[in-house]
DSSP file (Angstrom, degrees, kcal/mol; ACC not computed):
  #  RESIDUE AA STRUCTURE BP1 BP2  ACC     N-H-->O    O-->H-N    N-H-->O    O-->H-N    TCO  KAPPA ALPHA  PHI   PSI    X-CA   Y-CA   Z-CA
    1    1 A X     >        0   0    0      0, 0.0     4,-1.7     0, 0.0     3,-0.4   0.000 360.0 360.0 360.0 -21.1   -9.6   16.8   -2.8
    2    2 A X  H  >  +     0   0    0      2,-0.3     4,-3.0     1,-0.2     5,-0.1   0.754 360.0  46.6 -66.8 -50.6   -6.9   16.1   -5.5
    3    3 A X  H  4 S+     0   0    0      1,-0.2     4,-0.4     2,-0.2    -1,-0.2   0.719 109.9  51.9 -84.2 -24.4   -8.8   13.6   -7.1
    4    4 A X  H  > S+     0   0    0     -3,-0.4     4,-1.0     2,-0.2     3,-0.3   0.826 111.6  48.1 -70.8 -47.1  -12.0   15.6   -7.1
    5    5 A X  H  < S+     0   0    0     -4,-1.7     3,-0.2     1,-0.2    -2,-0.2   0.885 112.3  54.6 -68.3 -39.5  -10.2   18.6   -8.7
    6    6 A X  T >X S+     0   0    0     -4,-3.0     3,-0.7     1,-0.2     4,-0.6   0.736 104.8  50.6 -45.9 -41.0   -8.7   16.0  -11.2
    7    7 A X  T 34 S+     0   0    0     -4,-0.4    -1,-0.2    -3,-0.3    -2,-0.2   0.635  91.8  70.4 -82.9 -15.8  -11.8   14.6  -12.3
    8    8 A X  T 3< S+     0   0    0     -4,-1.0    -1,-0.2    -3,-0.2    -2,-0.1   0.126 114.3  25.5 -92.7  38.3  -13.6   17.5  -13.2
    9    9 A X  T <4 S+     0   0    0     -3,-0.7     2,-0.4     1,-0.3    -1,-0.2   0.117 126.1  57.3-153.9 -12.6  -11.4   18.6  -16.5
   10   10 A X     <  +     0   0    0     -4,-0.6    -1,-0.3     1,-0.1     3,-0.2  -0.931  43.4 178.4-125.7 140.7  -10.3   14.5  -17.0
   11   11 A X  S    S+     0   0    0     -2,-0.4     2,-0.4     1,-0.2    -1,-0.1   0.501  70.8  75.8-127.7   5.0  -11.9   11.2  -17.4
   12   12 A X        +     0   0    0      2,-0.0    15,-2.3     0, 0.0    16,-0.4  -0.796  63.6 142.0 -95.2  63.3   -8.7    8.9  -17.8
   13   13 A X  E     -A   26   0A   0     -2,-0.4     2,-0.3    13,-0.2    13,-0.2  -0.916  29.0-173.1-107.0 146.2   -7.6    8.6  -14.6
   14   14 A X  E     -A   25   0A   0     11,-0.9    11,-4.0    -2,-0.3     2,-0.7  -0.983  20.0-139.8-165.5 114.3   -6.1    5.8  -12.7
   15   15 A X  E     +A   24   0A   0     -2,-0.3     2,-0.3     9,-0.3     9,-0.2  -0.683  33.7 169.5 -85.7 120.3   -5.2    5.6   -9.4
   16   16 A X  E     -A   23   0A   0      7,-2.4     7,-2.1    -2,-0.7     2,-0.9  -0.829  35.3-120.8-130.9 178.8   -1.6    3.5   -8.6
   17   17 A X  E     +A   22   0A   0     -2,-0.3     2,-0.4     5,-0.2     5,-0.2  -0.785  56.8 127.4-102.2 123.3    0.7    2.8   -6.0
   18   18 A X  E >   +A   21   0A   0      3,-3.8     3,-0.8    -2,-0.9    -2,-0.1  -0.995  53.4  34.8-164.6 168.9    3.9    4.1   -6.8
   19   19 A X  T 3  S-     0   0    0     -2,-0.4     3,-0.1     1,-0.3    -1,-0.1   0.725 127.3 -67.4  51.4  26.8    6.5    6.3   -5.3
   20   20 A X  T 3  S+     0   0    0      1,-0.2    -1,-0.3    15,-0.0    16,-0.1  -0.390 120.6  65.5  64.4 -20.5    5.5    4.9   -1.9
   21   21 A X  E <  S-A   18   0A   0     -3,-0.8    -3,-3.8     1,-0.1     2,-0.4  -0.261  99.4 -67.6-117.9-138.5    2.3    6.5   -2.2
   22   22 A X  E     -AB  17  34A   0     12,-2.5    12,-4.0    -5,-0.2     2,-0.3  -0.764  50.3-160.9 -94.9 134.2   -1.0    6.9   -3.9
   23   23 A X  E     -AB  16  33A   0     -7,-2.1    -7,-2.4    -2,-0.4     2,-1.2  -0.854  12.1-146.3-116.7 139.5   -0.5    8.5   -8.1
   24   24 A X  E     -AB  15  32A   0      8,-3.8     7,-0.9    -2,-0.3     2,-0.8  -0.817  21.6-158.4 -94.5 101.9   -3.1   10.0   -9.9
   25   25 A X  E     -AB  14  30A   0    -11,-4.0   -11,-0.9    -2,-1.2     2,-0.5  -0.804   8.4-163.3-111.0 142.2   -2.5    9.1  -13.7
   26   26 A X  E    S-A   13   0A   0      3,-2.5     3,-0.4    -2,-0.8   -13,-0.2  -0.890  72.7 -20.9-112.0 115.1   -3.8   10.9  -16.2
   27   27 A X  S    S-     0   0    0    -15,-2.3    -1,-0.2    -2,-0.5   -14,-0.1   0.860 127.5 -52.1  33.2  52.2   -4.0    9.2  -19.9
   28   28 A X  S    S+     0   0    0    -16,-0.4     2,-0.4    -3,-0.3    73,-0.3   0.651 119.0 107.7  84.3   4.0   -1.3    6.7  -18.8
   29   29 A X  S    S-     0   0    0     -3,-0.4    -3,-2.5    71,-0.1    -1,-0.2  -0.943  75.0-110.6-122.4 137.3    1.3    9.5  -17.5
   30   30 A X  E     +B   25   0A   0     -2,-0.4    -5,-0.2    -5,-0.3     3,-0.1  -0.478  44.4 165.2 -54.0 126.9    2.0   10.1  -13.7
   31   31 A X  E     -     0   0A   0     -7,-0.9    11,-2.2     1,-0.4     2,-0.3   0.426  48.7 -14.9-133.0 -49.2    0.6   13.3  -12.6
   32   32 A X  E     +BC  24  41A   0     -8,-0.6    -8,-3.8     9,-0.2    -1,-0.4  -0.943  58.4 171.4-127.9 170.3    0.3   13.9   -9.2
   33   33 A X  E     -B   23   0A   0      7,-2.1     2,-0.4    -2,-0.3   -10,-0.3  -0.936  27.0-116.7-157.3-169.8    0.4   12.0   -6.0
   34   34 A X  E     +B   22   0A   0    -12,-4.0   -12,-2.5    -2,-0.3     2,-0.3  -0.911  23.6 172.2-166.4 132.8    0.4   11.8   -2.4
   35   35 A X  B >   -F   38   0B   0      3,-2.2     3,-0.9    -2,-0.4     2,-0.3  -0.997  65.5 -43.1-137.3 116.3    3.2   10.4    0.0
   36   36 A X  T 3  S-     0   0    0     -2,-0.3   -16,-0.0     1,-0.2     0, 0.0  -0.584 125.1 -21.8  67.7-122.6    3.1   10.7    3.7
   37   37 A X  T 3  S+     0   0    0     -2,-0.3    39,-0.5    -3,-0.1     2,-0.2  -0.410 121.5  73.6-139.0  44.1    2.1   14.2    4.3
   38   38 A X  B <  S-F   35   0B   0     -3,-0.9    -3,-2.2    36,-0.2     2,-0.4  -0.921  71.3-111.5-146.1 169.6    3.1   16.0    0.7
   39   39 A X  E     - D   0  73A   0     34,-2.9    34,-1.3    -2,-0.2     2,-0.2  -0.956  16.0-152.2 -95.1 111.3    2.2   16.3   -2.7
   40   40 A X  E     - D   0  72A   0     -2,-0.4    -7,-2.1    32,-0.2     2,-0.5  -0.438  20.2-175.9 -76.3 154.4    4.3   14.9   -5.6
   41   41 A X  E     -CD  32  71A   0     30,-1.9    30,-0.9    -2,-0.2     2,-0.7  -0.840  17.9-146.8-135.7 109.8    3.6   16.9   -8.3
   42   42 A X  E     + D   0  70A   0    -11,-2.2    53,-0.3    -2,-0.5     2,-0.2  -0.758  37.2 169.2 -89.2 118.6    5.2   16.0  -12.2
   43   43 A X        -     0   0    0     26,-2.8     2,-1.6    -2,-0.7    48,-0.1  -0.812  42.8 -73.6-113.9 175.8    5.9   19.4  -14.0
   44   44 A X    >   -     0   0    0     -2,-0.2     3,-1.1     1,-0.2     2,-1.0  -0.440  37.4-141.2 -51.6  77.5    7.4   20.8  -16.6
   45   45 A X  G >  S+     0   0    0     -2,-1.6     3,-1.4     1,-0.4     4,-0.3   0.448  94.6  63.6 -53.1 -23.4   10.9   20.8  -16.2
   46   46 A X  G 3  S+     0   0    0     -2,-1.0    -1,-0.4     1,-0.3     4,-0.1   0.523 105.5  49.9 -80.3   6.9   11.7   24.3  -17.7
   47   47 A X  G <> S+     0   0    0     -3,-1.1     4,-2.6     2,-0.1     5,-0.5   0.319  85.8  96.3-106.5   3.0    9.7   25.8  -14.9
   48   48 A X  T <4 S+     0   0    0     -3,-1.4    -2,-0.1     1,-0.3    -3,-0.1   0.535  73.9  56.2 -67.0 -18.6   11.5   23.9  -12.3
   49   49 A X  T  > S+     0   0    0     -4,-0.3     4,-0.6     2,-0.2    -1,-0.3   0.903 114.0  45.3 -98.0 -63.8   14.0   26.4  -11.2
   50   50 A X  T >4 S+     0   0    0      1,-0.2     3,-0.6     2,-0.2     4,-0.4   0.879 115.8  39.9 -80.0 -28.7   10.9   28.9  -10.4
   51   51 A X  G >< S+     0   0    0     -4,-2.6     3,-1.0     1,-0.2    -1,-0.2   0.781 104.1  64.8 -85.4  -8.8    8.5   26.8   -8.6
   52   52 A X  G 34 S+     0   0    0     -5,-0.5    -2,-0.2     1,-0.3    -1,-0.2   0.874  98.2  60.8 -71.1  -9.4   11.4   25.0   -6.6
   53   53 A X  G << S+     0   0    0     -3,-0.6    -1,-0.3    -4,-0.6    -2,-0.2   0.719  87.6 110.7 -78.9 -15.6   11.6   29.2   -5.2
   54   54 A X  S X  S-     0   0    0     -3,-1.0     3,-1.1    -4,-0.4    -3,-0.0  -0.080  87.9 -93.7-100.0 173.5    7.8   28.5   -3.8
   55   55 A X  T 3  S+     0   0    0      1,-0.2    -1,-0.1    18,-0.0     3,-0.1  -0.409 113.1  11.9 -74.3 144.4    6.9   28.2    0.2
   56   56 A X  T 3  S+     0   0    0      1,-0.2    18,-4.5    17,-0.1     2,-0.4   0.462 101.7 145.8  64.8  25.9    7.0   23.9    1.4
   57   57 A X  E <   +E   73   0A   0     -3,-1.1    -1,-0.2    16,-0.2     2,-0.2  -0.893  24.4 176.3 -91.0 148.6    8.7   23.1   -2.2
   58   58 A X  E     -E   72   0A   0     14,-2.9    14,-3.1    -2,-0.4     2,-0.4  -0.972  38.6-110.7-148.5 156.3   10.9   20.7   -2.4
   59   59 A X  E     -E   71   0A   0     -2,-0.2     2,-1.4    12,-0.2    12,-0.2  -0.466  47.3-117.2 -86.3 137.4   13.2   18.9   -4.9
   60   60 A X        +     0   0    0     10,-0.9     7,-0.7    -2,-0.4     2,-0.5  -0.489  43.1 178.8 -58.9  82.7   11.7   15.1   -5.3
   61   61 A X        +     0   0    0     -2,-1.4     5,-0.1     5,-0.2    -1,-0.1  -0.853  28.2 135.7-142.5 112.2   14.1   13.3   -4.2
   62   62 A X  S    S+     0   0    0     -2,-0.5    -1,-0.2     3,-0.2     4,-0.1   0.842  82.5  33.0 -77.1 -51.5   14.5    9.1   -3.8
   63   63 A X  S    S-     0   0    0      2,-0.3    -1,-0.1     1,-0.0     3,-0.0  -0.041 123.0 -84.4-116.2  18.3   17.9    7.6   -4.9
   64   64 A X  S    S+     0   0    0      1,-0.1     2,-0.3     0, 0.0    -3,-0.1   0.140 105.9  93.9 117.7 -47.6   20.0   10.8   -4.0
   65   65 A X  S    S-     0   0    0     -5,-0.1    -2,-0.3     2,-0.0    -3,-0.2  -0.948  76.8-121.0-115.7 115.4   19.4   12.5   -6.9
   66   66 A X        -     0   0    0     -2,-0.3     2,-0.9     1,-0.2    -5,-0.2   0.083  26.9-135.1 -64.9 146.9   16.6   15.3   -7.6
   67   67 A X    >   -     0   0    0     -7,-0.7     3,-1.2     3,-0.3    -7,-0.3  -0.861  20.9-122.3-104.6  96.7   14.5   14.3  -10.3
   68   68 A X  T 3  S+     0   0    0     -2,-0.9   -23,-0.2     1,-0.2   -22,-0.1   0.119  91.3  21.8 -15.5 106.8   13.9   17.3  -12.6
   69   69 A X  T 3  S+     0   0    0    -24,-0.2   -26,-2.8   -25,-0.2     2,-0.2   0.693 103.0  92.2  94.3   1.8   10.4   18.0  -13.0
   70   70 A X  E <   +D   42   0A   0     -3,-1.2   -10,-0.9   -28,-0.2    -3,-0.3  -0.749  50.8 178.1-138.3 105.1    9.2   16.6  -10.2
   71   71 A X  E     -DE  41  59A   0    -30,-0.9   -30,-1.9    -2,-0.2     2,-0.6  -0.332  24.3-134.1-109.5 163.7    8.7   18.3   -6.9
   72   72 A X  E     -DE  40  58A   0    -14,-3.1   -14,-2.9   -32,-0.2     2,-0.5  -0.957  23.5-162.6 -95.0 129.8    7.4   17.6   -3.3
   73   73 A X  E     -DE  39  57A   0    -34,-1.3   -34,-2.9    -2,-0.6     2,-0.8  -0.989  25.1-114.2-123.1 129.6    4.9   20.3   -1.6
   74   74 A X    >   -     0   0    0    -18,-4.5     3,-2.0    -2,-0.5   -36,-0.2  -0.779   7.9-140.8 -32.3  68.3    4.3   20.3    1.7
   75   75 A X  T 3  S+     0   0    0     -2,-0.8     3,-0.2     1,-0.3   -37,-0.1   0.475 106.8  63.6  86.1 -66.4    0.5   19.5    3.0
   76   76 A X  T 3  S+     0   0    0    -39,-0.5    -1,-0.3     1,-0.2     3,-0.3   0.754 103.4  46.4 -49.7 -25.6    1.1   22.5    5.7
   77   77 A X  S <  S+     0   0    0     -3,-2.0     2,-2.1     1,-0.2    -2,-0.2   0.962  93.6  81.1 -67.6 -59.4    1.4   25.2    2.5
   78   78 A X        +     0   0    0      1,-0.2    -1,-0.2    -4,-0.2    -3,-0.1  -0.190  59.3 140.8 -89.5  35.6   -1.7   23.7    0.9
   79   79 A X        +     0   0    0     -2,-2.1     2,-0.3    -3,-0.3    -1,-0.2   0.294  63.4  32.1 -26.1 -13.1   -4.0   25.8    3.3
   80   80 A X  S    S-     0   0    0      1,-0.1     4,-0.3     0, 0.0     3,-0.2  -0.999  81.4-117.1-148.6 155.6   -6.4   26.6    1.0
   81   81 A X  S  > S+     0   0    0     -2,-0.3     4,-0.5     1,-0.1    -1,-0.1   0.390 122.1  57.3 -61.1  -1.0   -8.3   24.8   -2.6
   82   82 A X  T  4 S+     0   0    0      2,-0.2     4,-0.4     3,-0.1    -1,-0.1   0.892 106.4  42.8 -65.5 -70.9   -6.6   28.0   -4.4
   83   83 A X  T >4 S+     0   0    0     -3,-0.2     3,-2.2     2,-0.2     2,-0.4   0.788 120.8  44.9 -25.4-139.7   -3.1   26.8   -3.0
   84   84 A X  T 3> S+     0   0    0      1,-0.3     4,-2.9    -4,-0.3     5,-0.4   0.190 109.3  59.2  57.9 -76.6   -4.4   23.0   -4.2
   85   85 A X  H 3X S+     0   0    0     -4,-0.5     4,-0.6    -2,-0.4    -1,-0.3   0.584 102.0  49.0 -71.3 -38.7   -5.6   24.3   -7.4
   86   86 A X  H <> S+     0   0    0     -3,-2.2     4,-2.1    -4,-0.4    -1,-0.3   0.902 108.1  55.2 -84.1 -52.4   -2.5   25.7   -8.6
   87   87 A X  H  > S+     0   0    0     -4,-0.3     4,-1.9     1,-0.2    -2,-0.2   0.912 108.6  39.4 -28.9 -64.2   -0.9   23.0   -8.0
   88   88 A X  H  X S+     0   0    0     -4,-2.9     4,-1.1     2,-0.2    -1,-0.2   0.784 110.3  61.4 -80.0 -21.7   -2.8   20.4   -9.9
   89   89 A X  H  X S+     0   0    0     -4,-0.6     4,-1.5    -5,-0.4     5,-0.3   0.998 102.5  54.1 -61.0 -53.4   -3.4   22.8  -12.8
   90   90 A X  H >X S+     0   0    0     -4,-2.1     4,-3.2     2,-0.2     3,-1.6   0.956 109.3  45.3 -10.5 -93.9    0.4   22.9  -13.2
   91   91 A X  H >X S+     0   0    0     -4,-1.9     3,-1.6     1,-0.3     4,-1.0   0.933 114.4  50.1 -42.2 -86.2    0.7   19.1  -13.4
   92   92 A X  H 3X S+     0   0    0     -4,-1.1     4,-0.6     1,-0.3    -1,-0.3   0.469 105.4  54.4 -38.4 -17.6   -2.2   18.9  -15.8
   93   93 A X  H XX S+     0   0    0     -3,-1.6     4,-1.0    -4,-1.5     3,-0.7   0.856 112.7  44.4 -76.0 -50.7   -0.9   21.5  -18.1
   94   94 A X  H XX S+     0   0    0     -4,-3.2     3,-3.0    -3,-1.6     4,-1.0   0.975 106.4  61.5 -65.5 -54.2    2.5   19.4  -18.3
   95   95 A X  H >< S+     0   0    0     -4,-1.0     3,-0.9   -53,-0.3    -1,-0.3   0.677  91.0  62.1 -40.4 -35.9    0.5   16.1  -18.8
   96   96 A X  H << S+     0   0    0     -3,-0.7    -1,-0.2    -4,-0.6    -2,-0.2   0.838 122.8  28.0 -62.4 -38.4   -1.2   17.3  -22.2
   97   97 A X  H << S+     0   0    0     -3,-3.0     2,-0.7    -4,-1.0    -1,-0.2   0.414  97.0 116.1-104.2  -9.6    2.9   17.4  -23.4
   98   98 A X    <<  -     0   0    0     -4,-1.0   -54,-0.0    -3,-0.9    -1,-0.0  -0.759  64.1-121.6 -81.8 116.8    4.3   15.0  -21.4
   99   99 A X        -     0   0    0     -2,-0.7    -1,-0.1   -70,-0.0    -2,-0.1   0.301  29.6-115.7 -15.9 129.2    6.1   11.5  -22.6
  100  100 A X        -     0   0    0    -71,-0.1     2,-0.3     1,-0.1   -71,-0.1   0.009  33.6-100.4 -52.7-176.0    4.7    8.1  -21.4
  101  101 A X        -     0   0    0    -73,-0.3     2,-0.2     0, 0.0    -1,-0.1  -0.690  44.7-103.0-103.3 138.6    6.9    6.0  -19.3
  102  102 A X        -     0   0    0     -2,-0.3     2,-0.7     1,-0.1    -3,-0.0  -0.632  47.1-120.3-105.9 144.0    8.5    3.2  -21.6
  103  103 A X        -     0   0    0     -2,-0.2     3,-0.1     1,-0.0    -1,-0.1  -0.750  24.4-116.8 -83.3 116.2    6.0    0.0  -20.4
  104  104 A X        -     0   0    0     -2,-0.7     2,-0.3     1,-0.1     3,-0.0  -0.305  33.1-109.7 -61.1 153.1    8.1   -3.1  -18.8
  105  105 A X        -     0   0    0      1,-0.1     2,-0.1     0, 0.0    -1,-0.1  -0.556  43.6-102.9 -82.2 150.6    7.6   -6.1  -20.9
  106  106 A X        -     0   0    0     -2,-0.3     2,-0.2    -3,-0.1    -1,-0.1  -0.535  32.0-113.7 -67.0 146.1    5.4   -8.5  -18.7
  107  107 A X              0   0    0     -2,-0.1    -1,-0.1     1,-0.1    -3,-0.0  -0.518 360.0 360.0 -81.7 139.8    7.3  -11.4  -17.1
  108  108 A X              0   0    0     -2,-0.2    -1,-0.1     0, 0.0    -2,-0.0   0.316 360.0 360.0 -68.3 360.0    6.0  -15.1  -18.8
């Protein structure tokens, strides 16, 4: 459903593997995904402190250390397309303002 809700406001989207699971990007920026049985979600980091209070969030976290602006939500929360909805709206808000990813140079 992620990918349906995505497409109806975006048309640059790109599905990739990253972050052990499947990543939505939207105009070349990571925006959401899905790993196991959560949602990564990239937000705005000045909201981070108040959605990390919300029910089956959690800080995104690989190498030890949370990464700011990027959260986990639980699959079990996401009861409803309402639930869903907020989510990805979120994420899409931040993408419109968020920074690319600096591109590795291709190997020769």
């Amino acid at each position: 459903m992620t990918r349906e809700l995505i497409a109806l406001t975006h048309y640059d989207v790109v599905e990739k593997v990253m972050f052990g699971g499947l990543c939505f990007m939207v105009n070349d920026k990571m925006a959401l995904g899905v790993e196991k049985d959560r949602l990564m979600v990239r937000l705005n980091p000045e909201i981070y402190e108040e959605v990390m209070e919300k029910e089956g969030c959690r800080a995104m976290d690989f190498s030890g250390k949370p990464m700011k602006g990027f959260v986990f939500v639980d699959a079990d929360v996401l009861t409803t397309k309402k639930k869903l909805e907020y989510w990805v709206k979120l994420a899409l808000e931040y993408n419109k303002i968020a920074k690319q990813s600096k591109k590795k140079a291709k190997k020769k």
